[in-house]
Biopython code that builds the backbone (N, CA, C, O; Angstrom):
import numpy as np
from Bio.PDB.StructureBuilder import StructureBuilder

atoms = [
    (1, "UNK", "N", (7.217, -28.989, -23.195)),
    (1, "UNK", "CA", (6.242, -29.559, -22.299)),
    (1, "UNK", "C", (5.689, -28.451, -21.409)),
    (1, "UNK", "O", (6.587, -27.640, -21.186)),
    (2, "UNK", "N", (4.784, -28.187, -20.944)),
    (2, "UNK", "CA", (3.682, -27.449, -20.658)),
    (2, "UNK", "C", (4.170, -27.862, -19.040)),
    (2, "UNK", "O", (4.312, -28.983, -18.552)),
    (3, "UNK", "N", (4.371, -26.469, -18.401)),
    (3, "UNK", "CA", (4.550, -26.065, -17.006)),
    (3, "UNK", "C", (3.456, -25.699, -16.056)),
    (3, "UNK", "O", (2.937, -24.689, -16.530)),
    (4, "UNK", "N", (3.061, -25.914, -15.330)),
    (4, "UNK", "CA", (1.903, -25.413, -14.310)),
    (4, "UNK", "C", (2.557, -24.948, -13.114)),
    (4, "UNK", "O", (3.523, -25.479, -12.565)),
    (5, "UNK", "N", (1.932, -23.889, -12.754)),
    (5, "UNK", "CA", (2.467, -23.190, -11.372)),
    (5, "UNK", "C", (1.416, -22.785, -10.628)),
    (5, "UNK", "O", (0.555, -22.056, -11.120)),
    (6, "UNK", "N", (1.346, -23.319, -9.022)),
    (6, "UNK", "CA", (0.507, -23.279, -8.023)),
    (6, "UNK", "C", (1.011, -22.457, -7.333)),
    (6, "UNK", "O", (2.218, -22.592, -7.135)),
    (7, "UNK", "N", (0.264, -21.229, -6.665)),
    (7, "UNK", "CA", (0.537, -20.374, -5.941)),
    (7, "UNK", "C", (-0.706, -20.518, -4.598)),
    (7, "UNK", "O", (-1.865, -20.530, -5.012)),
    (8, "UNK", "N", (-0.553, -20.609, -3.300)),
    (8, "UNK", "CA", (-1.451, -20.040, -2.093)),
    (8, "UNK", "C", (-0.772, -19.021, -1.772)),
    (8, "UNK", "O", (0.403, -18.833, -1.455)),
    (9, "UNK", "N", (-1.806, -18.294, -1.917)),
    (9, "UNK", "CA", (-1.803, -16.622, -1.646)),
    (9, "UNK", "C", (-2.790, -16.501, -0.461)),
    (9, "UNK", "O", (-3.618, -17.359, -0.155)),
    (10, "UNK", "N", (-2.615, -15.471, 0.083)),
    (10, "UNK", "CA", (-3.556, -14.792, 1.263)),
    (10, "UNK", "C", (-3.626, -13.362, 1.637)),
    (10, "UNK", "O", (-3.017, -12.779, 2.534)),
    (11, "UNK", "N", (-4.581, -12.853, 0.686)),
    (11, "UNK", "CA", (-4.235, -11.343, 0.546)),
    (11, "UNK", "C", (-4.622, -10.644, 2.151)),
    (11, "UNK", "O", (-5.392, -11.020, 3.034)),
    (12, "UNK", "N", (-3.729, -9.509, 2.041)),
    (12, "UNK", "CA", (-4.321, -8.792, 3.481)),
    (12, "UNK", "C", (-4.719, -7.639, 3.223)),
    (12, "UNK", "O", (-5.597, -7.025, 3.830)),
    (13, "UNK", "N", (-4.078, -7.268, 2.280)),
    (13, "UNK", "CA", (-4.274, -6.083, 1.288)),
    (13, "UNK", "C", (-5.148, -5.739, 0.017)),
    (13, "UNK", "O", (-4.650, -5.622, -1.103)),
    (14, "UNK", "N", (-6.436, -5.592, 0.275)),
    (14, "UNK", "CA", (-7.081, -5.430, -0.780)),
    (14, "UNK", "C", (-6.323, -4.494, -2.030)),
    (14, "UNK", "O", (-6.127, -4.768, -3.214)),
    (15, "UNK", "N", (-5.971, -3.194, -1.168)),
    (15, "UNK", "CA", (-5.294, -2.481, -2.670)),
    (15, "UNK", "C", (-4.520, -2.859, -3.564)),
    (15, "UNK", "O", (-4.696, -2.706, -4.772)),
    (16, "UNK", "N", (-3.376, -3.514, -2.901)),
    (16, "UNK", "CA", (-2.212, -3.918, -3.258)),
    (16, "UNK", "C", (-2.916, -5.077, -4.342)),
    (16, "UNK", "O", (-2.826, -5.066, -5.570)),
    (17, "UNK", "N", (-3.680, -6.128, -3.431)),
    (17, "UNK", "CA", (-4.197, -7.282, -4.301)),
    (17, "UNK", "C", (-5.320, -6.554, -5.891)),
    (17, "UNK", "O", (-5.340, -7.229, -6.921)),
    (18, "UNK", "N", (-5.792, -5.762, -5.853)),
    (18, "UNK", "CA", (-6.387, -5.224, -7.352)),
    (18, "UNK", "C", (-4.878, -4.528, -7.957)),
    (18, "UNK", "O", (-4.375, -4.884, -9.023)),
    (19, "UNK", "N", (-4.307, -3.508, -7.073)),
    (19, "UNK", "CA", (-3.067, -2.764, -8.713)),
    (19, "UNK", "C", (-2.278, -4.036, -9.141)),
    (19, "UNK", "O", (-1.701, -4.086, -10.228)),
    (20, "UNK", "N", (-2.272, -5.688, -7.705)),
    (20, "UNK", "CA", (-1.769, -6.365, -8.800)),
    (20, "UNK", "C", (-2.604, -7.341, -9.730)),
    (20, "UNK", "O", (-2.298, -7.884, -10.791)),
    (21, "UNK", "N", (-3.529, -7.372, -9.124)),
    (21, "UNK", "CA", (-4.190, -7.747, -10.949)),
    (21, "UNK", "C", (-4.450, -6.885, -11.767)),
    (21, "UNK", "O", (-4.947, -7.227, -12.840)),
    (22, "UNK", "N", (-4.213, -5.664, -11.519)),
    (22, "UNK", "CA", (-4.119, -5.295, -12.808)),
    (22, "UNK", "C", (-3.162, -5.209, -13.940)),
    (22, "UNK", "O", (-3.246, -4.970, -15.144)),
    (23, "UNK", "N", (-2.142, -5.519, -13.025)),
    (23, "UNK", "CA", (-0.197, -5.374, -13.871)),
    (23, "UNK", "C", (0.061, -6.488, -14.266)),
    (23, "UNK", "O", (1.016, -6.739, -15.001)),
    (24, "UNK", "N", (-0.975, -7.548, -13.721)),
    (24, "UNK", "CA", (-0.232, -9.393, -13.719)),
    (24, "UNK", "C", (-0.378, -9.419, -15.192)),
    (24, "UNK", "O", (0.532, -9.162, -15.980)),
    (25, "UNK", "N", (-1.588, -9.748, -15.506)),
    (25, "UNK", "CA", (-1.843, -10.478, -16.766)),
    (25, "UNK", "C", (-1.214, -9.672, -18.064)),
    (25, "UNK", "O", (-1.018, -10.267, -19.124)),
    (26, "UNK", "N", (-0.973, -8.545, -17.930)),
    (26, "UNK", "CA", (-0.177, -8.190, -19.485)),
    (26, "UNK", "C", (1.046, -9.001, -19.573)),
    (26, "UNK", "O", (1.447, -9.652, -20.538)),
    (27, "UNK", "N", (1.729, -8.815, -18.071)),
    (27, "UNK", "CA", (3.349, -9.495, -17.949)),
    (27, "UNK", "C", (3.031, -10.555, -18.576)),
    (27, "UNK", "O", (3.325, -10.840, -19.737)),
    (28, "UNK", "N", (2.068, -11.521, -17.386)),
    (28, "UNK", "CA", (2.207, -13.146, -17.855)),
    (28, "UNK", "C", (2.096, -13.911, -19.070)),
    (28, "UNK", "O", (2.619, -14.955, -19.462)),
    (29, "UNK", "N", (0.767, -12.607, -19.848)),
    (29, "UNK", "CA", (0.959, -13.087, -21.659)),
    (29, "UNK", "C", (1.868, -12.445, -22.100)),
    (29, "UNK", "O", (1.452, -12.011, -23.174)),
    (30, "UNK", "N", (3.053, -12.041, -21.914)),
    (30, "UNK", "CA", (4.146, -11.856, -22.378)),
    (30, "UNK", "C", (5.439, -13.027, -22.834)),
    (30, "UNK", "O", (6.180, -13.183, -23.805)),
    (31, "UNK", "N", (5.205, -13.693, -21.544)),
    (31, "UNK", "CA", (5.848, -14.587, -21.825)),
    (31, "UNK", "C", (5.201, -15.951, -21.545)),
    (31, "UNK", "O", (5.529, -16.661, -20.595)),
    (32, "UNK", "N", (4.230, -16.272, -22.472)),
    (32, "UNK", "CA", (3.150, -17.205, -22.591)),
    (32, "UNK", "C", (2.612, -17.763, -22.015)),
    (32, "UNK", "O", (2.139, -18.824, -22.422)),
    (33, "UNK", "N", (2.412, -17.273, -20.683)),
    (33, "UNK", "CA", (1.755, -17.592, -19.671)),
    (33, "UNK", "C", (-0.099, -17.537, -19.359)),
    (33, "UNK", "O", (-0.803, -16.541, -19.529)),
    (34, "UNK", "N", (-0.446, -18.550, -18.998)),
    (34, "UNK", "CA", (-1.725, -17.791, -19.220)),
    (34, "UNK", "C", (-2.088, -18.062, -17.411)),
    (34, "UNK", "O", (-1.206, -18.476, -16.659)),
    (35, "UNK", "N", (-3.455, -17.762, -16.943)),
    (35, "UNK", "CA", (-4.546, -18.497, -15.528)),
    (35, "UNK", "C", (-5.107, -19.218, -15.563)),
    (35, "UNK", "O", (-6.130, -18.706, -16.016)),
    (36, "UNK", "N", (-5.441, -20.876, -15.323)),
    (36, "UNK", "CA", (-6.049, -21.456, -15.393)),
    (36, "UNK", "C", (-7.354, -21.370, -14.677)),
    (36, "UNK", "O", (-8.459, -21.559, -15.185)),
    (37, "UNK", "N", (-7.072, -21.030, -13.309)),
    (37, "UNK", "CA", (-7.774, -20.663, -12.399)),
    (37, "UNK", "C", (-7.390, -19.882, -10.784)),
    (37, "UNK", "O", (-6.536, -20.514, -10.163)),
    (38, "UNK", "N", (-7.829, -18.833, -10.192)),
    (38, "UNK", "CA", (-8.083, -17.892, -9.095)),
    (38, "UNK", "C", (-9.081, -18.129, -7.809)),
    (38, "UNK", "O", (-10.216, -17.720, -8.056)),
    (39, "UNK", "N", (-8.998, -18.437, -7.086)),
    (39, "UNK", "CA", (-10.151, -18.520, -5.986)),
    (39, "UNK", "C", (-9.821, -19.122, -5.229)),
    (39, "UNK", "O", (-8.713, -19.658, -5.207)),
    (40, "UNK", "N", (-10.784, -19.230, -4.277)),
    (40, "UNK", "CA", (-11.004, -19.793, -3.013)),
    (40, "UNK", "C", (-11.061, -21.563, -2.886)),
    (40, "UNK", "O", (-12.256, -21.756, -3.108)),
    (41, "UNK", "N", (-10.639, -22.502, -2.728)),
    (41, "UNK", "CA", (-10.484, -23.965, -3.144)),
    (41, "UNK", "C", (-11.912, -24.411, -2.386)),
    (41, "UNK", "O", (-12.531, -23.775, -1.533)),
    (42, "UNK", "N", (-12.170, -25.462, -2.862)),
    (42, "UNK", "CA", (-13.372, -26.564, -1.827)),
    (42, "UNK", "C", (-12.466, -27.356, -1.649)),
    (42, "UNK", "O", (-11.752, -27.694, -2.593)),
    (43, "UNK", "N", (-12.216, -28.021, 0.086)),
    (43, "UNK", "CA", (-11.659, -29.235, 0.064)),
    (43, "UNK", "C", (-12.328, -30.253, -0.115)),
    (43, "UNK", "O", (-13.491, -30.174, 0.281)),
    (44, "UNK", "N", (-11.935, -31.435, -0.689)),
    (44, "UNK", "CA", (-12.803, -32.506, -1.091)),
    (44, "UNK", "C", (-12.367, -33.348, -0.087)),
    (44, "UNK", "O", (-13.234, -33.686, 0.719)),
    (45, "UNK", "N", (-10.896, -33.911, 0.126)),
    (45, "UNK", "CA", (-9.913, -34.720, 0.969)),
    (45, "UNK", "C", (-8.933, -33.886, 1.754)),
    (45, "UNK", "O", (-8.603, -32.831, 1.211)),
    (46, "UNK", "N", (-8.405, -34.161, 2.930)),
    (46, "UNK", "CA", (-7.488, -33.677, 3.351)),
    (46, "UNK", "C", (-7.820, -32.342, 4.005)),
    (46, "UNK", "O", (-8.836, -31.651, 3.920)),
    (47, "UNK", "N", (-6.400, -32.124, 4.849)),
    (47, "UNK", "CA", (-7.076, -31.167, 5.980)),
    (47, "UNK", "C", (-5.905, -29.603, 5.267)),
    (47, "UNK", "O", (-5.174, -28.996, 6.050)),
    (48, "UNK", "N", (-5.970, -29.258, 3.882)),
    (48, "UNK", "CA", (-5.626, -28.507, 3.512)),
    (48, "UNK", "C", (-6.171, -27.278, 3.019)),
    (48, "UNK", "O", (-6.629, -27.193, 1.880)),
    (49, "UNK", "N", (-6.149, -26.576, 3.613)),
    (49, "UNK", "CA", (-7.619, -25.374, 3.349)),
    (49, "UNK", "C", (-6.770, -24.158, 2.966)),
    (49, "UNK", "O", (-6.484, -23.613, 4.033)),
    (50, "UNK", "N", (-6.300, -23.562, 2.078)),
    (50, "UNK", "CA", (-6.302, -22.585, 1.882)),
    (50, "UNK", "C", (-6.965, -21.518, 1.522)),
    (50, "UNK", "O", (-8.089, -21.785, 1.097)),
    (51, "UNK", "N", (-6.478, -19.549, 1.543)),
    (51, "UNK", "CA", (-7.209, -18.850, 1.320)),
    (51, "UNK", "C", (-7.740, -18.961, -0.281)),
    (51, "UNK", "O", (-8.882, -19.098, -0.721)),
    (52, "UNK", "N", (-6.497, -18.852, -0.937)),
    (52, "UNK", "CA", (-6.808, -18.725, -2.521)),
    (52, "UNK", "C", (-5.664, -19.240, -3.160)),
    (52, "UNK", "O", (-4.574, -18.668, -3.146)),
    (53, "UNK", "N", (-5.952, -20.566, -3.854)),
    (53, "UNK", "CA", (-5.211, -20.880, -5.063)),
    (53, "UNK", "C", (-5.151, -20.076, -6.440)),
    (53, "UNK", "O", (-6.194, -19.773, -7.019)),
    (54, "UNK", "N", (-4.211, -19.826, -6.817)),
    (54, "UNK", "CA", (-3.482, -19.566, -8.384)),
    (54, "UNK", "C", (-2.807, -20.656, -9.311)),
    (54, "UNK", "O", (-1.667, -21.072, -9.108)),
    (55, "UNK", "N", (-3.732, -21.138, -10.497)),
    (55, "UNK", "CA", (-2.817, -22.281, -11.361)),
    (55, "UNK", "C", (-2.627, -21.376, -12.545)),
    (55, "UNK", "O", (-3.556, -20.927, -13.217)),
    (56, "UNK", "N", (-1.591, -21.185, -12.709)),
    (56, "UNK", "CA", (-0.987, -21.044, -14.140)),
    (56, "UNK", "C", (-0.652, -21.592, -14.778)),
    (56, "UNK", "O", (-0.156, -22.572, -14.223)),
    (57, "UNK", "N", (-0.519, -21.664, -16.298)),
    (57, "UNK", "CA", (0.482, -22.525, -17.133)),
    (57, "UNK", "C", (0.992, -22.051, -18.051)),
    (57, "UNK", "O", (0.241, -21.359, -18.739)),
    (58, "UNK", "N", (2.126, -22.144, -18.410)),
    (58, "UNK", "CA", (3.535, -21.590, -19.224)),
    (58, "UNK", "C", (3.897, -22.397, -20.696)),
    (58, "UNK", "O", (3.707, -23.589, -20.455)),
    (59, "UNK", "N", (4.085, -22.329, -21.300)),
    (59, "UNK", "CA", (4.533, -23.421, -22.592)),
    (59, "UNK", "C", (5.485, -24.584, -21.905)),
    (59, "UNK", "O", (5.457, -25.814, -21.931)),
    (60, "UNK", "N", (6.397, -23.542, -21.236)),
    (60, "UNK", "CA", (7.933, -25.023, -20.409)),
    (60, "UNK", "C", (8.483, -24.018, -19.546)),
    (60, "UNK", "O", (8.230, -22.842, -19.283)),
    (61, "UNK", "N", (9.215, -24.771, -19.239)),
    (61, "UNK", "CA", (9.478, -24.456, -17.285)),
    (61, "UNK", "C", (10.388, -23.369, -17.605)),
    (61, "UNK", "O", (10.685, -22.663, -16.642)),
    (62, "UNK", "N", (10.940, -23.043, -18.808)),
    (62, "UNK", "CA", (11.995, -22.081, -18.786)),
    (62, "UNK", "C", (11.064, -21.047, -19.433)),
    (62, "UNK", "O", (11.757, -20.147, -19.908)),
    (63, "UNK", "N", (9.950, -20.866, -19.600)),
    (63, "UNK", "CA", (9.316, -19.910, -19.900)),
    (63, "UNK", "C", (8.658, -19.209, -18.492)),
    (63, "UNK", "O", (8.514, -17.987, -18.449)),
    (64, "UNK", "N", (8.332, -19.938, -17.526)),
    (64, "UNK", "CA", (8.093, -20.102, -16.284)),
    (64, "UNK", "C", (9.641, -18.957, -15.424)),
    (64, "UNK", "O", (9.708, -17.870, -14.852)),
    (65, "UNK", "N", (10.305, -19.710, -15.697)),
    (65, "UNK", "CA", (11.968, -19.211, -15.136)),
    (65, "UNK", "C", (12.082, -17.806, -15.457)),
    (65, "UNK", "O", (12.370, -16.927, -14.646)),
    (66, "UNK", "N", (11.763, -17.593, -17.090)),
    (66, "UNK", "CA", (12.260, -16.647, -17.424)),
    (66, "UNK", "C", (11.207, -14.865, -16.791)),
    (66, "UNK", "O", (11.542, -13.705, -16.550)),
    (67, "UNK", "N", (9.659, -15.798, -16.771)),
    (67, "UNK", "CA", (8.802, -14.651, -16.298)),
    (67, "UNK", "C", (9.040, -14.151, -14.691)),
    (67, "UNK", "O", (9.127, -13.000, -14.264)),
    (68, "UNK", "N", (9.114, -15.486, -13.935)),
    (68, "UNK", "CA", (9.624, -15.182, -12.565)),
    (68, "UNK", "C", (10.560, -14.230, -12.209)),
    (68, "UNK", "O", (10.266, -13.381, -11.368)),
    (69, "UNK", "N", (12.040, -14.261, -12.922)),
    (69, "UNK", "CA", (12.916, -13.583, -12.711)),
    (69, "UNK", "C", (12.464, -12.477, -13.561)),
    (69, "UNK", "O", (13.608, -12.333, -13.994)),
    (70, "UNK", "N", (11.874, -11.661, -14.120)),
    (70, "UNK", "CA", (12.043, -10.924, -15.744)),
    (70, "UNK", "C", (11.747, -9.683, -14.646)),
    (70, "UNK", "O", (11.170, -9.735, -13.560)),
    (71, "UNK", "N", (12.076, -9.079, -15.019)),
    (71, "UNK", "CA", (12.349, -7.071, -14.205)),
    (71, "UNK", "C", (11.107, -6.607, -14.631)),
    (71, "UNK", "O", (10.651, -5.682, -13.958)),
    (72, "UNK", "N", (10.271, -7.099, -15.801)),
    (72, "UNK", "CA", (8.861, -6.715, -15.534)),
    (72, "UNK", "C", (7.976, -6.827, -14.602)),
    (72, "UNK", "O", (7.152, -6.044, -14.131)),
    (73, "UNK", "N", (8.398, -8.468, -14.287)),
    (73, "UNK", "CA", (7.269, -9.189, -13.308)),
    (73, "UNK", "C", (7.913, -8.485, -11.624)),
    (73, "UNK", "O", (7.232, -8.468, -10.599)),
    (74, "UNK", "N", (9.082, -8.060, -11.718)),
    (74, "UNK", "CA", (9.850, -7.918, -10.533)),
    (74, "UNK", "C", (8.811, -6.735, -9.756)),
    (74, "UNK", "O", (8.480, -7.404, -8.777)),
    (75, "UNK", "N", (8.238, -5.664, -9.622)),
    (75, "UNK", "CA", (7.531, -4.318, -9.191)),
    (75, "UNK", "C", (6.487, -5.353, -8.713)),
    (75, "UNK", "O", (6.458, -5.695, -7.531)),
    (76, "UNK", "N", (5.582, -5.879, -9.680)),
    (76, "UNK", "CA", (4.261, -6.753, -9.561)),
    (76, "UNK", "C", (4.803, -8.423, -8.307)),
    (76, "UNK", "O", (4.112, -8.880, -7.397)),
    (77, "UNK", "N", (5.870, -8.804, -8.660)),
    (77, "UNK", "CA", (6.401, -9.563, -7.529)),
    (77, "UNK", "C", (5.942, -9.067, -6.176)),
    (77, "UNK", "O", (5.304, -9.711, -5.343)),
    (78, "UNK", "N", (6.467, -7.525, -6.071)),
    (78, "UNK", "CA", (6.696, -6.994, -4.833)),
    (78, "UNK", "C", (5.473, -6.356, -4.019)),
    (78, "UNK", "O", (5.405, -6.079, -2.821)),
    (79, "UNK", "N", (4.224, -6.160, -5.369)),
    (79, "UNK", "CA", (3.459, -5.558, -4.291)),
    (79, "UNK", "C", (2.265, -7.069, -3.934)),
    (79, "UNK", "O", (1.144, -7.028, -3.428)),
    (80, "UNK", "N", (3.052, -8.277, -4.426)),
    (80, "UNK", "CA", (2.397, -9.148, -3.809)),
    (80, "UNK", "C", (2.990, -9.833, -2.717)),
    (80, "UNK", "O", (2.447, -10.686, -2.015)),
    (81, "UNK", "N", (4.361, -9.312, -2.612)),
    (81, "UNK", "CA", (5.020, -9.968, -1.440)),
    (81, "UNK", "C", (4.613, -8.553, 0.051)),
    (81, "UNK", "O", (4.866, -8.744, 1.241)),
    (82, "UNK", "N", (4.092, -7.513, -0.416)),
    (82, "UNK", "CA", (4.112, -6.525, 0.277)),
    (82, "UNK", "C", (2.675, -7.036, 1.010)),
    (82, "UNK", "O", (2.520, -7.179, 2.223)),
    (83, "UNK", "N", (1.631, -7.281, -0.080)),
    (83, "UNK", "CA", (0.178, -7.246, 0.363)),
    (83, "UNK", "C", (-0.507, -8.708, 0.404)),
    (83, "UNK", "O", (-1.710, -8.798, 0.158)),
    (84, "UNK", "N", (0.085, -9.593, 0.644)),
    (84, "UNK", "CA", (-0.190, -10.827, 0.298)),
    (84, "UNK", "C", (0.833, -12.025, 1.198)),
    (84, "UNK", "O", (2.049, -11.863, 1.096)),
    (85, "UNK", "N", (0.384, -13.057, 1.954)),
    (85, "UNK", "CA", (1.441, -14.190, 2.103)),
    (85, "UNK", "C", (1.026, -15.024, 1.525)),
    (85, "UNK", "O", (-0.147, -15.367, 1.675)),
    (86, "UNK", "N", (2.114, -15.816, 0.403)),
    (86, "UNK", "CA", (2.248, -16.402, -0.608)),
    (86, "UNK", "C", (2.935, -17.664, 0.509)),
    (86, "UNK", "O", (4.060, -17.426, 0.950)),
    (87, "UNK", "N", (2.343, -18.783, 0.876)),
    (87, "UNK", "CA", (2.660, -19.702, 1.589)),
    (87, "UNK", "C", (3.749, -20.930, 0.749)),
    (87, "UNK", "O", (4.615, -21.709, 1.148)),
    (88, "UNK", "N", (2.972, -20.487, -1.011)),
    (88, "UNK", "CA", (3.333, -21.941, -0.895)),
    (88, "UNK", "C", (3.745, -21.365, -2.700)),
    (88, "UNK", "O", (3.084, -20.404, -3.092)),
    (89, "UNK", "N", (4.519, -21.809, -3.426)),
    (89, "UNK", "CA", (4.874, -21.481, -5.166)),
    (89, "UNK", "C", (5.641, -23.143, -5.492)),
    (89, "UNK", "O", (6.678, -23.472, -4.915)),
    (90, "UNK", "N", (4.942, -24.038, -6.473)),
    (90, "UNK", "CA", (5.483, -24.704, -6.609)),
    (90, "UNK", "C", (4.903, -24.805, -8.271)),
    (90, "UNK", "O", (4.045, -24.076, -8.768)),
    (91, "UNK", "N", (5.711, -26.032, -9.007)),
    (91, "UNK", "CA", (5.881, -25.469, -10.247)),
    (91, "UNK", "C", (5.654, -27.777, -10.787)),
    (91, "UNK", "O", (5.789, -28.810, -10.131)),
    (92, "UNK", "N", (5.302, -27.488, -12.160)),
    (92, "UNK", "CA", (5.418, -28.808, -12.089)),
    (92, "UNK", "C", (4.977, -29.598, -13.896)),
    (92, "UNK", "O", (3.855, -29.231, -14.247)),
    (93, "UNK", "N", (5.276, -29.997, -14.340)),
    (93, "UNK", "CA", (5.376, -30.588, -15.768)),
    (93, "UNK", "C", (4.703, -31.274, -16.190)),
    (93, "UNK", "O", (4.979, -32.460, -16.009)),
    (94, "UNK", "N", (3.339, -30.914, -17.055)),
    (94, "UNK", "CA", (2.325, -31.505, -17.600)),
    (94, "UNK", "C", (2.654, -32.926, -18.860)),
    (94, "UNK", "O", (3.714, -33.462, -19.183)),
    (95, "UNK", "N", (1.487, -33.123, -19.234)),
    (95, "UNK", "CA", (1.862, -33.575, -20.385)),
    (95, "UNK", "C", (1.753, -32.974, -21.589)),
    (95, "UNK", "O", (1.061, -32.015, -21.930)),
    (96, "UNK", "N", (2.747, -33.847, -22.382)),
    (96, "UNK", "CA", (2.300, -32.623, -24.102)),
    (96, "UNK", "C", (1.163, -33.042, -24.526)),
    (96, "UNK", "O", (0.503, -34.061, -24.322)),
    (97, "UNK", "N", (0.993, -31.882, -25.299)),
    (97, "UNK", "CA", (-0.407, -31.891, -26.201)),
    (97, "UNK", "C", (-0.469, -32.304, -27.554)),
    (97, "UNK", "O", (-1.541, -32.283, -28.157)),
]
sb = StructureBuilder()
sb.init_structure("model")
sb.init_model(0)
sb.init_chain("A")
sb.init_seg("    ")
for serial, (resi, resn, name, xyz) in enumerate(atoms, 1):
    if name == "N":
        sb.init_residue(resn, " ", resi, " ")
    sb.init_atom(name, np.array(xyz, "f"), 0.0, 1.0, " ", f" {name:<3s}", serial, name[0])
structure = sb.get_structure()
């Protein structure tokens, strides 16, 4: 079953935020991850405004598990925890296809 992962990010760091897109996406199609979508949200409802949403999706949650923790993603983890507050990472189980 097909995993989705929401990230609010808030870069402060422009540099940091490009070397890590540039390192993300080889990792994440590594372990079948792909972006659904990057940007800035419109609120439609609700008084939730963030800077920039991240949706990903994974084949299953342990593909998800395994990229999170994986010593590849670990360097690219860090220069987004360095240049970036990541408010919010939550994770969550689609339907099959």
């Amino acid at each position: 079953m097909s995993t989705y992962a929401l990230f609010e990010i808030d870069w402060h760091d422009p540099d940091k935020a490009r070397e890590y897109r540039e390192k993300f996406s080889p990792i994440l199609a590594k372990y079948g991850g792909k972006t659904l979508c990057a940007g800035p949200p419109q609120v439609v409802e609700g008084s939730w405004n963030p800077a920039r949403v991240v949706i990903l999706e994974f084949p299953s949650a342990e593909a998800f598990r395994s990229w999170y923790a994986s010593p590849e993603f670990a360097p690219v983890l860090q220069l987004r925890k360095e240049g970036a507050t990541t408010k919010t990472v939550i994770t969550v189980e689609g339907p099959t296809r």
